[in-house]
PyMOL commands that place a pseudoatom at each C-alpha (Angstrom):
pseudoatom trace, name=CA, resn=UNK, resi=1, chain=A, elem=C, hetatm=0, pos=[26.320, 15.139, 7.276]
pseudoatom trace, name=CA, resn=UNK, resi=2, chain=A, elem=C, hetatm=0, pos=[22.504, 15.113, 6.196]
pseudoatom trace, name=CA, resn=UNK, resi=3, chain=A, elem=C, hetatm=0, pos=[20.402, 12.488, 7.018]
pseudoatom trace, name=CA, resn=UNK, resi=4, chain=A, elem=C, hetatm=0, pos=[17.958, 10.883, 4.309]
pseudoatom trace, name=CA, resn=UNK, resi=5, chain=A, elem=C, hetatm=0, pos=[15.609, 7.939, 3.890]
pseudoatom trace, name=CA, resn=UNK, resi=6, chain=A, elem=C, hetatm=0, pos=[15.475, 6.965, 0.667]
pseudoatom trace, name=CA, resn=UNK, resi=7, chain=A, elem=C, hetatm=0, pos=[12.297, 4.271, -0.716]
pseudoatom trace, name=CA, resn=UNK, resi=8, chain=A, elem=C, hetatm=0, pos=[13.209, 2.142, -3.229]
pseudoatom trace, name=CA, resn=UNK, resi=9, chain=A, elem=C, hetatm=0, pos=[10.151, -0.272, -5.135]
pseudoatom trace, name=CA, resn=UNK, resi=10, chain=A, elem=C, hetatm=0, pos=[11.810, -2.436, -7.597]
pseudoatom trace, name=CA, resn=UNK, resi=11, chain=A, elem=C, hetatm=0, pos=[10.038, -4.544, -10.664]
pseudoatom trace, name=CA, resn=UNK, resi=12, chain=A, elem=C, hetatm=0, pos=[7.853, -7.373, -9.439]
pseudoatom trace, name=CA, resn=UNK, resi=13, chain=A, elem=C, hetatm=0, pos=[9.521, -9.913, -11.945]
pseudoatom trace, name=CA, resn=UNK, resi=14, chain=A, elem=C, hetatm=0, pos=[12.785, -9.831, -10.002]
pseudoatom trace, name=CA, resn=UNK, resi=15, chain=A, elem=C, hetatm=0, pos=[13.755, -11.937, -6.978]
pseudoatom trace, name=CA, resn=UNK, resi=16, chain=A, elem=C, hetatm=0, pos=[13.856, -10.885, -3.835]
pseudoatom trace, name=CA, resn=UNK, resi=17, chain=A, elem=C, hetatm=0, pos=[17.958, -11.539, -3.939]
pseudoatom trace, name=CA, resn=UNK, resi=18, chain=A, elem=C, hetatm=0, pos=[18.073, -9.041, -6.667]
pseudoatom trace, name=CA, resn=UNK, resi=19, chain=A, elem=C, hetatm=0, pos=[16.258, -6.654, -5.269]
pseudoatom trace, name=CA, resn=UNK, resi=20, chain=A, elem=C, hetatm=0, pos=[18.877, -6.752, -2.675]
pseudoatom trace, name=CA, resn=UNK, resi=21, chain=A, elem=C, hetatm=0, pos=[21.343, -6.580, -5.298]
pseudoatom trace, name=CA, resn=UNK, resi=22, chain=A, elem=C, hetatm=0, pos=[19.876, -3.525, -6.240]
pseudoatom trace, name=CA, resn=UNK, resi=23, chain=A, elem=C, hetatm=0, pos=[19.990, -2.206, -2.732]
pseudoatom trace, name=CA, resn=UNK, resi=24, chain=A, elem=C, hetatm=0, pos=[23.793, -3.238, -2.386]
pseudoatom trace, name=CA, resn=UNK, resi=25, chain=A, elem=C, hetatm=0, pos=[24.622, -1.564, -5.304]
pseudoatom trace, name=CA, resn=UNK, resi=26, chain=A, elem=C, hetatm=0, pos=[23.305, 1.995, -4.243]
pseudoatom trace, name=CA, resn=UNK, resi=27, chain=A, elem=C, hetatm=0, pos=[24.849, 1.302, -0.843]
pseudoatom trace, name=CA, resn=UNK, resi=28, chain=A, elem=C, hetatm=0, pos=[28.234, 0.385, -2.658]
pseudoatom trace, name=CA, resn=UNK, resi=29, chain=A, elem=C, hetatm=0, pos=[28.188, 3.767, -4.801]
pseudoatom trace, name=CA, resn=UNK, resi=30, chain=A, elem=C, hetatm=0, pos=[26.832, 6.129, -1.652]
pseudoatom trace, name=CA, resn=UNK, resi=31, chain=A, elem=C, hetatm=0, pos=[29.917, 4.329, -0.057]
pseudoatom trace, name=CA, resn=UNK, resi=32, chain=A, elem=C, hetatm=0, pos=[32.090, 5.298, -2.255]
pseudoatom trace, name=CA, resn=UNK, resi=33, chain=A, elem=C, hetatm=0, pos=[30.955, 8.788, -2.086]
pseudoatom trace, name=CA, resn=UNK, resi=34, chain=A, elem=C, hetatm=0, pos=[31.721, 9.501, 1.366]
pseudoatom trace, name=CA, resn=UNK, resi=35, chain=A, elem=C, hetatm=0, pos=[28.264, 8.212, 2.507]
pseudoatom trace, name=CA, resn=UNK, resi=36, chain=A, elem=C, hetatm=0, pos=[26.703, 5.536, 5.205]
pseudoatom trace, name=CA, resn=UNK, resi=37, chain=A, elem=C, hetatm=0, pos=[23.641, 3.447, 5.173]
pseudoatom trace, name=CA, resn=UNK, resi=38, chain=A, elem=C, hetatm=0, pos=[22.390, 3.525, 8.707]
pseudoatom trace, name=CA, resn=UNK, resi=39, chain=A, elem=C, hetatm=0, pos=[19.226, 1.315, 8.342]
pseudoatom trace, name=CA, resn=UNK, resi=40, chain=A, elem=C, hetatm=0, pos=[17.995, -0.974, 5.933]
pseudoatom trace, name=CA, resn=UNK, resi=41, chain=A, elem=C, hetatm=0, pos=[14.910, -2.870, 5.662]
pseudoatom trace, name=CA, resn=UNK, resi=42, chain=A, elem=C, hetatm=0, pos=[12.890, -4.730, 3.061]
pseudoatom trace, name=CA, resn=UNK, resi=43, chain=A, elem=C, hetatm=0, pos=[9.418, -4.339, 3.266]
pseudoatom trace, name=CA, resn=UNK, resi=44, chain=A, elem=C, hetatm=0, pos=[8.355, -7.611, 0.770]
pseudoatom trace, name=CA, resn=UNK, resi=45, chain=A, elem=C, hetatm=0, pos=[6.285, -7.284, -2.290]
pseudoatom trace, name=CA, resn=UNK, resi=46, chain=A, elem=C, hetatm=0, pos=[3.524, -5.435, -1.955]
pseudoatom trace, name=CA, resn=UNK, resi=47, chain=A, elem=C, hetatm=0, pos=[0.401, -4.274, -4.421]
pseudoatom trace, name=CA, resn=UNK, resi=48, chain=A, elem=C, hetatm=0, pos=[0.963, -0.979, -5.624]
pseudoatom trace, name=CA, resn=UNK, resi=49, chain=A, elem=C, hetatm=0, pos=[-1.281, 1.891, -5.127]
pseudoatom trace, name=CA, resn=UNK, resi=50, chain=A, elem=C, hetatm=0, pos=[-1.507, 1.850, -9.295]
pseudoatom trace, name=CA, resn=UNK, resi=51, chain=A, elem=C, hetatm=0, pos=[0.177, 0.196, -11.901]
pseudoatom trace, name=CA, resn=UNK, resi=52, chain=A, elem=C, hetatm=0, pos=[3.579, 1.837, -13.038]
pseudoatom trace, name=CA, resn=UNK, resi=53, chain=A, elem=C, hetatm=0, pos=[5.071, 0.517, -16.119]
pseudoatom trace, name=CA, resn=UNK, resi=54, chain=A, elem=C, hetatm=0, pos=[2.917, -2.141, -15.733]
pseudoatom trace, name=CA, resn=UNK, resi=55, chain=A, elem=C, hetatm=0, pos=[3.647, -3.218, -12.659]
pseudoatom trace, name=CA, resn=UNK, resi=56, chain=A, elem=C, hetatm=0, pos=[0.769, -4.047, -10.373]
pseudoatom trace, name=CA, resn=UNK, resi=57, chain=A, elem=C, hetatm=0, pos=[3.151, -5.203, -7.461]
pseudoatom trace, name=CA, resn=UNK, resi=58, chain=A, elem=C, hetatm=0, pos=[6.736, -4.057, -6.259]
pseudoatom trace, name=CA, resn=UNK, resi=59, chain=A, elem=C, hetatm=0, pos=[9.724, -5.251, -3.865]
pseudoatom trace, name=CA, resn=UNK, resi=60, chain=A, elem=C, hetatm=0, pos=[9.942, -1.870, -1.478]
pseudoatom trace, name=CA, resn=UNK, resi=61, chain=A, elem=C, hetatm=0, pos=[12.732, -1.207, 0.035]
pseudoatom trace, name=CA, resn=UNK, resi=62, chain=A, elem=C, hetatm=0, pos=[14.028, 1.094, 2.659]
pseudoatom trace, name=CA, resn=UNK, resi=63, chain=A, elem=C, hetatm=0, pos=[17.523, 2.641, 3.127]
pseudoatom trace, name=CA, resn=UNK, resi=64, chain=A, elem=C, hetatm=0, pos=[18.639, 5.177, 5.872]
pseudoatom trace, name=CA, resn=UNK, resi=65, chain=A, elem=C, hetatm=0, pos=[21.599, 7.314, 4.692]
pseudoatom trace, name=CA, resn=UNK, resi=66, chain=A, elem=C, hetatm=0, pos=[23.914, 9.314, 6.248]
pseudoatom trace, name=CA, resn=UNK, resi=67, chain=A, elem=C, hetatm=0, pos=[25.421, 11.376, 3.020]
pseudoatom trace, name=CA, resn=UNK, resi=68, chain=A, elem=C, hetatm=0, pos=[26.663, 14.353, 1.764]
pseudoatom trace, name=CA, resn=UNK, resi=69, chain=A, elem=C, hetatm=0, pos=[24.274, 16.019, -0.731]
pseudoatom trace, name=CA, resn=UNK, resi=70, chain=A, elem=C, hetatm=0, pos=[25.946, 15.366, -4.174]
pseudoatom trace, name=CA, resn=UNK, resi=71, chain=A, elem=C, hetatm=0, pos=[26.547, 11.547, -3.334]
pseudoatom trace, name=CA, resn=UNK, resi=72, chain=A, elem=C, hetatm=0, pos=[23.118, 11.216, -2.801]
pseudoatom trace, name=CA, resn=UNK, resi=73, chain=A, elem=C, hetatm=0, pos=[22.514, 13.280, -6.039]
pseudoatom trace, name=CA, resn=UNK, resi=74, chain=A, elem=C, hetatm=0, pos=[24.675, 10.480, -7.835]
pseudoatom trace, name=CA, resn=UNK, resi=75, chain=A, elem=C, hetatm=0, pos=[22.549, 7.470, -5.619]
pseudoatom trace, name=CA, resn=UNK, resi=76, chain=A, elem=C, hetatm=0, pos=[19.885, 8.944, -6.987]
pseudoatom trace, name=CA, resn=UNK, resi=77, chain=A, elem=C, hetatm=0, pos=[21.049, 9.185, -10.758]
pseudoatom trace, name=CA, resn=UNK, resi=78, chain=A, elem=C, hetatm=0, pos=[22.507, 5.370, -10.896]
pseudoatom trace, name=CA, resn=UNK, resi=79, chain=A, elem=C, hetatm=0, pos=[19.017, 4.038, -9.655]
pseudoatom trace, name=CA, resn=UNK, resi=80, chain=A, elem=C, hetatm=0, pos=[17.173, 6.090, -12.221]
pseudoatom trace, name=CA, resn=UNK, resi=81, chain=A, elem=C, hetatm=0, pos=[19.436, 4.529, -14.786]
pseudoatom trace, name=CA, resn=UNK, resi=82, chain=A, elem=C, hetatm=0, pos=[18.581, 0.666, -12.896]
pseudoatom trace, name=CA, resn=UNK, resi=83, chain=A, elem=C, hetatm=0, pos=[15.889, -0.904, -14.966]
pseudoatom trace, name=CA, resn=UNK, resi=84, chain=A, elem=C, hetatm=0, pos=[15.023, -2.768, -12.499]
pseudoatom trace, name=CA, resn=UNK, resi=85, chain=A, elem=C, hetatm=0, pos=[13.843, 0.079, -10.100]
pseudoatom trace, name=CA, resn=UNK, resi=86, chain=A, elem=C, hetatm=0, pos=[10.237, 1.239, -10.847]
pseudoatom trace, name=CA, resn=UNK, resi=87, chain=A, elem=C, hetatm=0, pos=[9.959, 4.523, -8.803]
pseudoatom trace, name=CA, resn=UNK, resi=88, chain=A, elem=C, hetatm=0, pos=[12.580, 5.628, -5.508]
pseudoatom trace, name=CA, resn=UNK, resi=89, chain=A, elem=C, hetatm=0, pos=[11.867, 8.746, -3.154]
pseudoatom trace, name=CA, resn=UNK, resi=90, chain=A, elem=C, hetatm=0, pos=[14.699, 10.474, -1.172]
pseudoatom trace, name=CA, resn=UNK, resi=91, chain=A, elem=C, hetatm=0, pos=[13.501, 12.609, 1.955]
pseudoatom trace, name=CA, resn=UNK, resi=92, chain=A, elem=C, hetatm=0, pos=[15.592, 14.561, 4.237]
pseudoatom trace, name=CA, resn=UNK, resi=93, chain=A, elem=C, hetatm=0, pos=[14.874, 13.905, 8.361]
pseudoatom trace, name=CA, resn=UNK, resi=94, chain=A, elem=C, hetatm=0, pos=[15.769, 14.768, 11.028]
pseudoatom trace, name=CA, resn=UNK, resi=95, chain=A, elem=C, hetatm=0, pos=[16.995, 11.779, 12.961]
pseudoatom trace, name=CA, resn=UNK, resi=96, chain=A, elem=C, hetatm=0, pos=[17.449, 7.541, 11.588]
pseudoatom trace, name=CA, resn=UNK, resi=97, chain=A, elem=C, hetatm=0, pos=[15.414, 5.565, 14.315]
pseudoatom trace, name=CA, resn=UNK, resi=98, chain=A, elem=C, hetatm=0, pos=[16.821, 2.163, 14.757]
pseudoatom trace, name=CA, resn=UNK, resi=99, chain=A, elem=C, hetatm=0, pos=[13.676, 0.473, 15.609]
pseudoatom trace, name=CA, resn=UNK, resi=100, chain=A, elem=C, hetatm=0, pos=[11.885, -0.766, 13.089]
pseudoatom trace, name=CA, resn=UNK, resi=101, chain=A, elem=C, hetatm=0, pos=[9.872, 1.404, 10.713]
pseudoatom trace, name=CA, resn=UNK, resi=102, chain=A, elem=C, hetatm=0, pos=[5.629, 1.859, 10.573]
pseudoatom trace, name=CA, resn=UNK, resi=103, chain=A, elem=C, hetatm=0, pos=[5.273, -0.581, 7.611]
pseudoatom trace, name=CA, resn=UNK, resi=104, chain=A, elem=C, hetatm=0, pos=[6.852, -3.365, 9.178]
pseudoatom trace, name=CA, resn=UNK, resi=105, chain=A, elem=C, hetatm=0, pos=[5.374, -2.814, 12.408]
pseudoatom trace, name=CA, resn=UNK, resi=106, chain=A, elem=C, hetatm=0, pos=[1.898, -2.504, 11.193]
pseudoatom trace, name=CA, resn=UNK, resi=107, chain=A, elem=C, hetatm=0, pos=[2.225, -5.863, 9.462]
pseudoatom trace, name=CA, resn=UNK, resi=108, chain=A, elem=C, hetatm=0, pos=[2.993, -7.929, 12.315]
pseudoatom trace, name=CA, resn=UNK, resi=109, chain=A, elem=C, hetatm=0, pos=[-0.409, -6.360, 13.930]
pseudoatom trace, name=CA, resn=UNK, resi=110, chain=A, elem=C, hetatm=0, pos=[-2.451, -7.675, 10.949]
pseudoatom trace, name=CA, resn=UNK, resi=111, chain=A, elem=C, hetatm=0, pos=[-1.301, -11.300, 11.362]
pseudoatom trace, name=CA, resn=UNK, resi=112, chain=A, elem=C, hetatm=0, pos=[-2.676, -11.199, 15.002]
pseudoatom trace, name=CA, resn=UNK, resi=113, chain=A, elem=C, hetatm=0, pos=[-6.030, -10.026, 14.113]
pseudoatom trace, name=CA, resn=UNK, resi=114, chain=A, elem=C, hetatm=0, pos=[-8.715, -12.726, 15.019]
pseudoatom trace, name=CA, resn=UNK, resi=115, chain=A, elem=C, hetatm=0, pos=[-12.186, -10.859, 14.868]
pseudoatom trace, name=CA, resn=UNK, resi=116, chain=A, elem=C, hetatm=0, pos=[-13.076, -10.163, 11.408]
pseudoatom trace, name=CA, resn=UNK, resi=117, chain=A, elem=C, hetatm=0, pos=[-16.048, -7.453, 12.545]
pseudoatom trace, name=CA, resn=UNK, resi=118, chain=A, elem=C, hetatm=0, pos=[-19.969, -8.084, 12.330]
pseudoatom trace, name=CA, resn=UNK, resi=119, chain=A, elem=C, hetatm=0, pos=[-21.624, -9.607, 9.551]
pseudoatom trace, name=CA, resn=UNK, resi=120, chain=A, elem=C, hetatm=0, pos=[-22.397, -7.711, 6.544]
pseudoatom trace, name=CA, resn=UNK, resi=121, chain=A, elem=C, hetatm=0, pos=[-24.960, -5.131, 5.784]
pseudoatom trace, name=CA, resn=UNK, resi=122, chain=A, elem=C, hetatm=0, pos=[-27.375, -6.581, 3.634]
pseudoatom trace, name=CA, resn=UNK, resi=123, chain=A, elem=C, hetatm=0, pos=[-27.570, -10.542, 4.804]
pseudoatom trace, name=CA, resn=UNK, resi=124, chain=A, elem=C, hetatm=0, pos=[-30.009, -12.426, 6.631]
pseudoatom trace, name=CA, resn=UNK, resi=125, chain=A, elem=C, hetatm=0, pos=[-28.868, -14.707, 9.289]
pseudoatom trace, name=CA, resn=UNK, resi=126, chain=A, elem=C, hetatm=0, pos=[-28.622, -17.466, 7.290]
pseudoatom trace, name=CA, resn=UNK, resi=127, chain=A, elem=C, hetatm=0, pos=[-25.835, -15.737, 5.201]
pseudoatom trace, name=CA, resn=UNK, resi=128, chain=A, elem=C, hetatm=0, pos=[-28.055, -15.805, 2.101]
pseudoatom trace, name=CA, resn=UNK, resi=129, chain=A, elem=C, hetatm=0, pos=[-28.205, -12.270, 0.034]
pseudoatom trace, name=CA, resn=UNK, resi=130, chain=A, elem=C, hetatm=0, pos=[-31.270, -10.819, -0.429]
pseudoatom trace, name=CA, resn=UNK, resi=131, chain=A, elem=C, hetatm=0, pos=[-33.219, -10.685, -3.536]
pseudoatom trace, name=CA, resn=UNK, resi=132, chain=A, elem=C, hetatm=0, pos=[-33.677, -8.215, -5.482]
pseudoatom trace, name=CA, resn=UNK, resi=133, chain=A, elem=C, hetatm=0, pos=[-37.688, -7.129, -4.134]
pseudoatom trace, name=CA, resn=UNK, resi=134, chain=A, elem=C, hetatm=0, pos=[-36.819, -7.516, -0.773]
pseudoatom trace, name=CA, resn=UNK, resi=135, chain=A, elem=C, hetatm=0, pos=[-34.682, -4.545, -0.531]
pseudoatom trace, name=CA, resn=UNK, resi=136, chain=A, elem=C, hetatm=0, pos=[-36.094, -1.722, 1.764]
pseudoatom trace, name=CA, resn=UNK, resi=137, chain=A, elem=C, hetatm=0, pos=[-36.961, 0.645, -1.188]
pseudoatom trace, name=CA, resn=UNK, resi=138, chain=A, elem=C, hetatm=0, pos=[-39.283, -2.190, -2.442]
pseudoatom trace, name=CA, resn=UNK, resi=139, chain=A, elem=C, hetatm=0, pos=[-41.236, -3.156, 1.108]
pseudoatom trace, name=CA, resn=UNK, resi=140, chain=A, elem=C, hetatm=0, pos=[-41.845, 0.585, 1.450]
pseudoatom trace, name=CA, resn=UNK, resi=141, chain=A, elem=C, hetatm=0, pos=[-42.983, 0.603, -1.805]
pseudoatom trace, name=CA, resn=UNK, resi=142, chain=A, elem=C, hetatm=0, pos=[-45.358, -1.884, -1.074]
pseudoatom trace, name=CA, resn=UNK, resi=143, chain=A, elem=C, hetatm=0, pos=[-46.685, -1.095, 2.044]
pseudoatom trace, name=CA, resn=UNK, resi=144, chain=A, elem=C, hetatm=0, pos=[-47.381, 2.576, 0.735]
pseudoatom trace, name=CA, resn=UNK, resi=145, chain=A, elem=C, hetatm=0, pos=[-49.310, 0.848, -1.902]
pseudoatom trace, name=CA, resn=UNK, resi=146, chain=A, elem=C, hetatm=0, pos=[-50.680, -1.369, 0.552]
pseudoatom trace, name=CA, resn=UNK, resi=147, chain=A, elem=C, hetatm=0, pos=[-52.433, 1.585, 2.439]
pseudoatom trace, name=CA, resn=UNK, resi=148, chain=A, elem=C, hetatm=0, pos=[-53.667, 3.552, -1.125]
pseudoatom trace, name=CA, resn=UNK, resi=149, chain=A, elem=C, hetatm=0, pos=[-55.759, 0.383, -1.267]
pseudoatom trace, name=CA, resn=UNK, resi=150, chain=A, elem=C, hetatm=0, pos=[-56.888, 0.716, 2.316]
pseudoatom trace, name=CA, resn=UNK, resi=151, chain=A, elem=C, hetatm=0, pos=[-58.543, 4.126, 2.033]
pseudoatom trace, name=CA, resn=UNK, resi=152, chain=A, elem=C, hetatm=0, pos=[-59.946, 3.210, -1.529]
pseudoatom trace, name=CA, resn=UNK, resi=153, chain=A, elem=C, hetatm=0, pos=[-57.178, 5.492, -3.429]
pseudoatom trace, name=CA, resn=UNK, resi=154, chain=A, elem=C, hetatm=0, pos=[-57.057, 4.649, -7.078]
pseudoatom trace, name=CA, resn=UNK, resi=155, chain=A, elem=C, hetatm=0, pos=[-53.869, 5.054, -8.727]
pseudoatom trace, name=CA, resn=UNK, resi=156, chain=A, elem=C, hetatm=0, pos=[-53.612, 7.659, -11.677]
pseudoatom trace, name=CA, resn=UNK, resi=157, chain=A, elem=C, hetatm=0, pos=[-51.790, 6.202, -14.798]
for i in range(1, 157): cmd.bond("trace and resi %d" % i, "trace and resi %d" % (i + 1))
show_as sticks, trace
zoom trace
């Protein structure tokens, strides 16, 4: 049989137990159909890229399948009909990895990050903003002006 990953986000408003529910009902169904989840994971609520039914945030979840075309086709049909799911994506690969996928691996390296990077552009040392005339347009500005005035250069109005 065809192998398939299959993305699920689900409405921000629901708990994280029903977003499971939602996920054990699409398992149950592709089940029933001849089908097997291989992998599951849930990847939390995260922000979404934009808002979708306004939504700003969504439980995503992940589901590896191991299913003949038209259960998937049917999967596919009973989520669209779930209120509760905001957008899924089936794709078609080649192989179901066990280890753990590139979203949940990636967030376990930003929890160990210590070093937040050099100071921003645009501070003095004392972490105070510059003003608004002390901007490097401005000082240019000034010393250009600065030098007119040396060489006796009258400025035409």
């Amino acid at each position: 049989m065809p192998l398939y990953e299959t993305v699920v986000i689900a409405r921000s408003e629901i708990t994280q137990a029903q977003a499971d529910a939602v996920a054990d009902a699409a398992t149950t169904q592709l089940e029933a159909d001849g089908g097997a989840v291989k992998k599951r994971e849930y990847w939390g609520l995260r922000a979404l890229a934009y808002r979708i039914k306004k939504n700003r945030k969504g439980h995503y979840i992940l589901l590896g399948l191991d299913a003949p075309p038209p259960a998937v086709q049917e999967m596919e049909r009973q989520l669209t009909l779930n209120e509760d799911v905001l957008r899924f994506m089936t794709v078609r690969v080649e192989d179901i990895t066990e280890e753990p996928s590139v979203i949940l691996s990636r967030k376990s390296d930003d929890r160990e990050r210590g070093f937040r990077g050099p100071k921003p552009a645009g501070r003095f040392e004392t972490g105070r903003k510059r003003g608004f005339d002390e901007r490097e347009e401005f000082r240019a500005r000034d010393e250009f002006r600065a030098d007119r005035d040396d060489y006796g250069v009258e400025e035409e109005i």
